[in-house]
N, C-alpha and C positions, 0 to 999 in steps of 0.2 A: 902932366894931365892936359886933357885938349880943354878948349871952348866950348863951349856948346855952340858958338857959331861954326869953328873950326870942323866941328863933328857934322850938323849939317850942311854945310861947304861941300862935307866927301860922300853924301847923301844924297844930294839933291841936284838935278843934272843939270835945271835951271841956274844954279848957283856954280857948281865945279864946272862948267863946260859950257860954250853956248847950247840955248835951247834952241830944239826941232824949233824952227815956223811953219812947219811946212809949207804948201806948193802946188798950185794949180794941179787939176786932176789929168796926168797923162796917160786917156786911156791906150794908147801906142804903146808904150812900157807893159801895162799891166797886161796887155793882152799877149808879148813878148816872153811874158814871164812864165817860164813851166819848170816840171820839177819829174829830174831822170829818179824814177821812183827804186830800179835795182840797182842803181851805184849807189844812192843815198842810204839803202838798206846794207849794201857793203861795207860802204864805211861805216855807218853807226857798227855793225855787226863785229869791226875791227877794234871799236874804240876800247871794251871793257879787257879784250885779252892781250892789248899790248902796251897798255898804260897803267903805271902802277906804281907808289911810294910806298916806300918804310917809314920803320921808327921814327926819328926826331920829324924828318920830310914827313909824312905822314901825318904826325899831330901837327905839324905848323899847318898841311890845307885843312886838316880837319876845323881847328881855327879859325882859318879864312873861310870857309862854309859860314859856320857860324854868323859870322858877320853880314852873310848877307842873305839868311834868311830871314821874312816877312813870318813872323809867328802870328797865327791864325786861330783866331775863336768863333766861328763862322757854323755853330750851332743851334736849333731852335730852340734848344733849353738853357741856351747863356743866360748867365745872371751876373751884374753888378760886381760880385765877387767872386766870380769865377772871372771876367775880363782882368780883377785887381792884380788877381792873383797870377793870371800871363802877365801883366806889365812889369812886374816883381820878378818874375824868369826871365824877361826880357831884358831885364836891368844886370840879372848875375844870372847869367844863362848855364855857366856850369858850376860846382861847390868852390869857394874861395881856396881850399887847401891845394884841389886841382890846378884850378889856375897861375896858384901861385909857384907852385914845383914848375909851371910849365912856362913861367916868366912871362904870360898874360892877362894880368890884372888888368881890368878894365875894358876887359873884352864884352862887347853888347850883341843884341842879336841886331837886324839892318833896320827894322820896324816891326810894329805890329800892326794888324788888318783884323775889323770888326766890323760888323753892320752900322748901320747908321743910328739907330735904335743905345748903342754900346762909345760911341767916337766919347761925348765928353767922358765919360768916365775913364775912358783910356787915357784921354790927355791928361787929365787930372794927377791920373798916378803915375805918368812919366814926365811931369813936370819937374825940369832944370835936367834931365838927363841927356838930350838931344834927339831921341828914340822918335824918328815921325811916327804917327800915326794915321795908317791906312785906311778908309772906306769904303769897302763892295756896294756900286751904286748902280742906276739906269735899270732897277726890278731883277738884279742878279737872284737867282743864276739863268732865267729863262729870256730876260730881258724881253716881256712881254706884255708891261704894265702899260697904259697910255701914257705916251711919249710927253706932254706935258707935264707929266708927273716921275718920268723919270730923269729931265731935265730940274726938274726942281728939286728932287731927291739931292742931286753933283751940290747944288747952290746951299743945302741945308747942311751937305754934311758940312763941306768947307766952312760956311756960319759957326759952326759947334767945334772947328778948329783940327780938322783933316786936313792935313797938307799935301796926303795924297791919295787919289782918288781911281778905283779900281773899279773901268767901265764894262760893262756885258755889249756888245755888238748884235744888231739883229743878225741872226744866222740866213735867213732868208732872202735876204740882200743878195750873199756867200752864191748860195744854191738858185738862185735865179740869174744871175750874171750882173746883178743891177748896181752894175761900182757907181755910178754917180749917186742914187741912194744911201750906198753905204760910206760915201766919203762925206756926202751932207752933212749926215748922222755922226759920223767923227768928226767933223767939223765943228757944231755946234755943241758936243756936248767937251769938244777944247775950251771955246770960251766961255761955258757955263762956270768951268772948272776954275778960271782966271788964273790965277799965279800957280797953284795947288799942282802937281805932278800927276800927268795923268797914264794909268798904265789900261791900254786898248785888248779886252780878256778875247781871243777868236772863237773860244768854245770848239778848238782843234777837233774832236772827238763827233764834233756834228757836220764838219764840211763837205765828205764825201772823199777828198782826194787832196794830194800833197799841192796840186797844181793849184786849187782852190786855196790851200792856206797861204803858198808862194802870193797869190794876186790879193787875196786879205789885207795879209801882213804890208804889202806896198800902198795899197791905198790907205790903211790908217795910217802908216807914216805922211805919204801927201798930205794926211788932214792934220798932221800936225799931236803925231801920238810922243810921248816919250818915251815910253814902253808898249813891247808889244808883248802879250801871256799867254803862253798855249789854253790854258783850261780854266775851269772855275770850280776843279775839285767836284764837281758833284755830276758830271758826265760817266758812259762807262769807260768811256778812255781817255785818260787825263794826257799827260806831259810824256809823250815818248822820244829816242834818240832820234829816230826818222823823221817826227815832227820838228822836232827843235834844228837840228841840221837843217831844214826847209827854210826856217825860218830866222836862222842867225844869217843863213846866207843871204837872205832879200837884207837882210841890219846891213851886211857887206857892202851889195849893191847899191843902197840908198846911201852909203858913205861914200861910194867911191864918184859919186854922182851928183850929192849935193853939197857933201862935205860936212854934213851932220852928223852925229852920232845917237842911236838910237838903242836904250837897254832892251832887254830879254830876262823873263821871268818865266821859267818852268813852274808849272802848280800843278799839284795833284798826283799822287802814284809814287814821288819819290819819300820813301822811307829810311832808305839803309845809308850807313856813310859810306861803304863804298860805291855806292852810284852816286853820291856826292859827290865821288873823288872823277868818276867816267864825265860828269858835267862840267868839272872844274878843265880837266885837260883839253874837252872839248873846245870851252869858251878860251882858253889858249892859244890853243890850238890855228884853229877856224877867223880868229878875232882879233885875238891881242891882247898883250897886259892890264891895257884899259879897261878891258869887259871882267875883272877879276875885282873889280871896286864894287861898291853896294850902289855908286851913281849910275850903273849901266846894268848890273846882274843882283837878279834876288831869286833864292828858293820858295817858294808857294810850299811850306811845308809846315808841322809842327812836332807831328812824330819822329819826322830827322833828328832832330837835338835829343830827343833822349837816345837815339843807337850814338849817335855823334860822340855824347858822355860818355856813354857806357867804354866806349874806344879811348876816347884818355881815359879813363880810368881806369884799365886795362894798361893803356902805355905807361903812367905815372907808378901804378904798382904791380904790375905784374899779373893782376887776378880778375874775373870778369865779374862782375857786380849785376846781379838781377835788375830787370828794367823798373822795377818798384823802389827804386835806391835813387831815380832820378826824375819824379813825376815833375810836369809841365807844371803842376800849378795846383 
């Protein structure tokens, strides 16, 4: 069995890897940065019909999915016991007898993510497991509230024991050209954040263009993002191939350049496990083994883990089991 330090070790990018400092704003790079939008569509368009695992391979990534998704209660009717009751699936993500045929006992989901309104009672119920508990802060998902108040939002939740913290970016920044705006703004709400891991949400869905997300996703890393997340789930277009590809590649660029490493978190629209499995080869792929850890890649999902189950439970016995056989909570 791990540590529970050991477990956030392999969690926390702060901790397993130097953290982003980021880095003066160079707007010469950003401006440099574009995005060939019909080869990007190619290749994503290639990823699902040429990548693909069986049996045992199969449930081993399904597995590693698991692990690194961010299970999400990001509802206006959460209550108290509906959060308990994720932290509890978060803890034994799939039925014991599964895991145990499948010689993964102890298998967790990467974190959970709640409003600010919901953090302690998260903590509370995954105390001693190593499970972070995530934050959607800065007036998510509009990120519209007065900016004083969404800076103090990052400050309360971390207070109430978020160790990591899921920012909304103004989009207007994006769509006006205004990167010193939007790097300030990542900037300050890094050190609101302090220690606490912070993941920079682009609101993909709102930008206009690939080339917009390409020069986004560089300037919050300048400012010093840990992560950077396609969507906030409540857009009409969450996390797609074409976007994500835009965007592991600027992760690329900023490694090969600063020699930092910066995760990626898809949110929104992923459902099924096998576009778990098109995400996983991608970040493979494009990235590297390192981006297969929960310290550099997380899903922004919650409905994935029930198809996820239903699929070992499926590989374990042979038979497919109604999605009411394996409720979130």
């Amino acid at each position: 069995m791990t540590t529970d330090l050991t477990r956030a070790a392999a969690q926390l990018p702060q901790l397993a890897h130097p953290r982003n400092p980021g880095m003066a704003l160079d707007l010469e790079w950003v401006a440099q940065a574009q995005a060939n939008a019909p080869a990007i569509a190619r290749r994503a368009a290639s990823l699902p019909a040429t990548r693909g695992v069986k049996k045992d391979h199969q449930a081993a990534w399904l597995c590693k999915a698991i692990s690194l998704i961010d299970l999400t209660a990001l509802s206006g009717d959460d209550t108290p016991g509906r959060v308990r009751r994720l932290c509890a699936k978060a803890r034994q993500p799939v039925r014991p007898d599964l895991l145990a045929a499948l010689g993964m006992e102890g298998l967790t989901t990467g974190a959970v993510c709640v409003y600010h309104e919901m953090v302690e009672t998260a903590v509370r119920a995954l105390d001693g497991s190593g499970i972070p508990v995530a934050a959607v802060s800065t007036g998510f998902p509009a990120g519209l509230s007065p900016y004083r108040l969404r800076l103090a939002e990052i400050g309360e939740s971390v207070a109430a024991g978020a160790s990591e913290i899921d920012i909304v970016i103004s989009r207007r920044h994006v769509l006006t050209g205004d990167w010193q705006a939007l790097y300030d703004e990542m900037c300050q709400m890094r050190q609101a954040a302090g220690s606490a891991h912070v993941k920079a949400i682009l609101a993909t869905g709102e930008l206009g263009s690939l080339r917009n997300v390409a020069r986004a996703s560089l300037v919050c890393m300048m400012a010093g993002a840990d992560f950077i997340k396609t969507s906030t789930g409540k857009e009409p277009v969450n996390a797609t191939l074409p976007v994500s590809l835009t965007m592991i590649r600027a992760i690329r660029d900023y490694q090969d350049r600063t020699g930092f490493r910066i995760g990626f978190k898809p949110a929104g629209g992923i459902s099924k496990a096998k576009e778990a499995l098109v995400y996983l080869a991608m970040m493979k792929e494009e990235l590297g083994h390192p981006w297969l850890q929960p310290d550099l890649f997380r899903f922004g999902a919650s409905s994935l883990l029930g198809d996820i189950e239903r699929q070992l439970d499926h590989h374990v016995t042979g038979c497919y089991s109604a999605a009411n056989r394996h409720p979130l909570g």
